[in-house]
N, C-alpha and C positions, 0 to 999 in steps of 0.2 A: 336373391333372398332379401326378404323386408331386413330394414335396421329401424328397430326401437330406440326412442328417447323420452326421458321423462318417465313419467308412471301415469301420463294418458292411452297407457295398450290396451291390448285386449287382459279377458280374468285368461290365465297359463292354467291348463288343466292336462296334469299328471297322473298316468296309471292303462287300467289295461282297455283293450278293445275287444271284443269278439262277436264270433254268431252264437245266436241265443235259440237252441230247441227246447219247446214246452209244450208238455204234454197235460189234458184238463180227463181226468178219467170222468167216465162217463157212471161208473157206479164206485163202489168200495174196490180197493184195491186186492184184487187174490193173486197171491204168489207164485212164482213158479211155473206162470203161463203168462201169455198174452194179454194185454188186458185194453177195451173200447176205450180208446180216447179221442179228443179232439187236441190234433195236435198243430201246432203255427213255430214258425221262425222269426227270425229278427236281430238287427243291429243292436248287440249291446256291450257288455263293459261298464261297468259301475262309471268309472273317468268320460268314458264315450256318452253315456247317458247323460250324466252332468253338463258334457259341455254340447249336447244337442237340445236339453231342454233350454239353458240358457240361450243359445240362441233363439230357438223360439218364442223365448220370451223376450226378442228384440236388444242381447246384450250381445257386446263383441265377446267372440271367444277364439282362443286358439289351443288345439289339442297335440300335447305332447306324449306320444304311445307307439305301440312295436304292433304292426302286423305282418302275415307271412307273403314271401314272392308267390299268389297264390291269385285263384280266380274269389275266393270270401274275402279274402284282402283287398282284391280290385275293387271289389263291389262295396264292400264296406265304407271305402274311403269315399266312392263317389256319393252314398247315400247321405252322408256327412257332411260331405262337403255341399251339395243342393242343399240342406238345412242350415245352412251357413255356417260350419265351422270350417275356421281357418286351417287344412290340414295337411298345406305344406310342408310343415316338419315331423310330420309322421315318419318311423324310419321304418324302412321293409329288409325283411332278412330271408335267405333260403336257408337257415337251420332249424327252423320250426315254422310248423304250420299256424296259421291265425288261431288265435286263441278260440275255444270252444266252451259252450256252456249247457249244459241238460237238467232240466227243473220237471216234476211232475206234483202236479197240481190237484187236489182231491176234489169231489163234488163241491164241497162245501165255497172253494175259489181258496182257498189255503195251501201255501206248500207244504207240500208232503217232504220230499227230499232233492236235493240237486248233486249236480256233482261238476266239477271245470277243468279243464286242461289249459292250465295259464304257463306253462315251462316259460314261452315266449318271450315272457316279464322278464326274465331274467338278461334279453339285451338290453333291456332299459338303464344303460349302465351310468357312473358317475362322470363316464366321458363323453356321453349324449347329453346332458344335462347342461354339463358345463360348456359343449359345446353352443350348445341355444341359452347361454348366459343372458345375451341382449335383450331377445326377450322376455325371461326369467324377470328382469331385474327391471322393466317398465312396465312390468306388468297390473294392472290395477287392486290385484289378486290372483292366490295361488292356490289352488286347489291341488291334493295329493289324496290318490288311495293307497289303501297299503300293499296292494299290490306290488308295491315297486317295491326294489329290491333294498334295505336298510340304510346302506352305504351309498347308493343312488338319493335313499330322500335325503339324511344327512344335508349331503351337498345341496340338494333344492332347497334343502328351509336355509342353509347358510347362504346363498344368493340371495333368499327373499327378507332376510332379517338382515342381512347387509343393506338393503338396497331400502328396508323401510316399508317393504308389503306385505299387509295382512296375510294370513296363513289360514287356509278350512285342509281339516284333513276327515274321511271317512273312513273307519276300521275295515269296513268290504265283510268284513267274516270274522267267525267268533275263532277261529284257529289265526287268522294275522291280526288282530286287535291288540294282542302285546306286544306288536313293534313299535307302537305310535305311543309306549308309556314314557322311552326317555325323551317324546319333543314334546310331553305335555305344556312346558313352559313357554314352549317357542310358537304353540301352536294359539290362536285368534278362537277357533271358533272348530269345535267338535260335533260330530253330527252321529253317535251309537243306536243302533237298536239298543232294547233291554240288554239280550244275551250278548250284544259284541261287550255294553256297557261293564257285564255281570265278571266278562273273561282279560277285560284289559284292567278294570277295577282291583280283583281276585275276591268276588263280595258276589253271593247270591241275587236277583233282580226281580223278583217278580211281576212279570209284564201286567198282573191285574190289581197289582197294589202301586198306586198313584205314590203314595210316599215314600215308599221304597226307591220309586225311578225318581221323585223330584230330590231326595235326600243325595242320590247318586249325581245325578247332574251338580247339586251346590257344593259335591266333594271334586267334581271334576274341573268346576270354578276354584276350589280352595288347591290345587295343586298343579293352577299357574294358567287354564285355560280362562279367555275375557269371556265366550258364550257357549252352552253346552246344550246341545237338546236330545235329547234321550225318547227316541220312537218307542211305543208300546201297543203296537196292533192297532187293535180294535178301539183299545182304552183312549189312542190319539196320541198326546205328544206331549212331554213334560221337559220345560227349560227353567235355566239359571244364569245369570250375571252375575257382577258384585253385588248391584243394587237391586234384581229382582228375584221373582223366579214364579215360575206359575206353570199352568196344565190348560191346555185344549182336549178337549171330549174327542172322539173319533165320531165322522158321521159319514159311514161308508153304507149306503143304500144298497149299493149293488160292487160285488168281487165277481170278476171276470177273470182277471189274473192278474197278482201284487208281484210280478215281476216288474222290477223299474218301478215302483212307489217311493221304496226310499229314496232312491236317485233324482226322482222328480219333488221328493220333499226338499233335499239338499240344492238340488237347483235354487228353488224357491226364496231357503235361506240366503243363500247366496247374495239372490238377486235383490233382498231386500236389503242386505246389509250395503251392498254399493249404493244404495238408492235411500240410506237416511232410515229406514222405514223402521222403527219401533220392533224391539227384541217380542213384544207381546203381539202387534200385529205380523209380524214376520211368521209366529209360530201357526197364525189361524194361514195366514197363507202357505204355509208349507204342507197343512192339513189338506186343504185346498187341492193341490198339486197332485198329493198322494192319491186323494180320493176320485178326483179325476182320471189319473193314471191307471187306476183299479178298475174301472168300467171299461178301460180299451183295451183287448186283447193281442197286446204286441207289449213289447218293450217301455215305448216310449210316443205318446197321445202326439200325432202331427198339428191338429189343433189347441194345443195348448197356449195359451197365451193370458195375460195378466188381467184382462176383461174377462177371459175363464174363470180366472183364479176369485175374483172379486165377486163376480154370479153364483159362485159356488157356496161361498160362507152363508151359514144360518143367521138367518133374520133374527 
């Protein structure tokens, strides 16, 4: 096992892993039967997404996550680990199978509904954590979904606030978005849709009203977060600082499937924040990400890269 020093590591990315089924129906959905889709699989995991786009976009990462003693497990890890994540401290369990994910996606390229089988998360415990302290605590950044389990993140952000590293955390979902309200203080840098925004908040959002998500975002700066960006579809991306806040338009030409958009927007963040890069250009790049992501029917664009991201903004 590697030993960290310093806080020249890789960014520590916390949370879950799974296989991703998604199905793209081919007309309106009718109940109660069968219905034509084009259906695909794929490696995902909100945390796994995160630290596969990062490395494609040429940053160190290491993945801290639970998959099962399982042949999606084996596979999973290897597919991650060819993308460059570090995923030697993956831990494998035989009491639950690899996390599972099922999305159906309607004509339009919009999700219709999903549903996941994350039990798994539940070994992600406070003594897996604290056992990969070392590198928690060199790390250059820490990334946490909320997937983990309360008392698991707890302990990650008190290694990373000890040790002096920035914190991103991502809600995952409008049902876990109230666990991440008591590290609001602790946390660097928030990455909501509207609705996780709407449920961690307790405040209505409406993803088509721009000031609704930017007033939200500079309430989530006013209760201790330093950057907040608040996704809203179509409409694109509304952020805030101390000192700013402002909105990117959405410029999605084509939806193929917005499974892993977010995840490739938070990458994006991410990687602009290690890299100096302006809270206002960071947002058009994380637009970027997304809207790339959304043309490729899988999880997570193998092609994505920072010369993508930079091709992709309007002129």
């Amino acid at each position: 096992m590697d030993t960290y020093q310093g806080h020249d590591g890789p960014v520590v990315v916390i949370g879950a892993s799974s296989l991703d089924v998604v199905g793209k129906l081919n007309a309106a959905l009718t109940p109660e039967t069968s219905n034509p889709a084009q259906i695909r699989s794929s490696f995902g995991g909100v945390a796994r997404n995160v630290a596969e786009n990062l490395a494609r976009l040429g940053q160190a990462v290491a993945l801290l996550s639970v998959v099962g003693k399982d042949r999606i497990g084996d596979e999973l890890l290897q597919h991650t680990a060819e993308a460059g994540v570090d995923v030697s401290r993956v831990h494998r369990t035989d009491k639950f199978p690899t996390s599972f994910y099922m999305g159906v996606v309607g004509v339009d390229g919009k999700k219709e509904f999903a549903f996941d089988d994350m039990r798994i998360a539940d070994e992600l415990s406070e003594a897996y954590v604290t056992y990969h302290e070392d590198m928690i605590s060199a790390a250059s950044l820490l990334f946490i979904d909320a997937n983990v389990p309360s008392q698991t993140m707890a302990r990650a952000i008190e290694i990373a606030r000890y040790s002096g590293i920035p914190i991103c955390a991502d809600p995952t979902s409008v049902v876990l978005s109230p666990h991440l309200f008591p590290y609001l203080k602790e946390i660097n840098i928030i990455v909501p849709s509207a609705s996780e925004a709407s449920a961690l908040l307790l405040q209505s959002i409406d993803p088509n009203d721009i000031d609704q998500a930017l007033q939200a975002a500079r309430h989530l700066v006013s209760l201790g977060v330093d950057e907040a960006f608040i996704s809203i579809g179509e409409n694109g991306l509304c952020y805030a600082s101390s000192e700013t806040s402002g909105h990117v338009p959405g410029f999605y030409s084509e939806i193929k499937d917005p499974t892993g958009a977010g995840d490739a927007l938070t990458a994006a963040v991410l990687f602009s924040h290690l890299n100096q890069i302006a809270i206002d250009d960071a947002a058009k790049l994380a637009i970027s990400a997304a809207a790339i992501t959304m043309r490729y029917q899988g999880t997570v664009d193998p092609d994505i890269s920072l010369e993508k991201l930079y091709d992709e903004l309007p002129i």
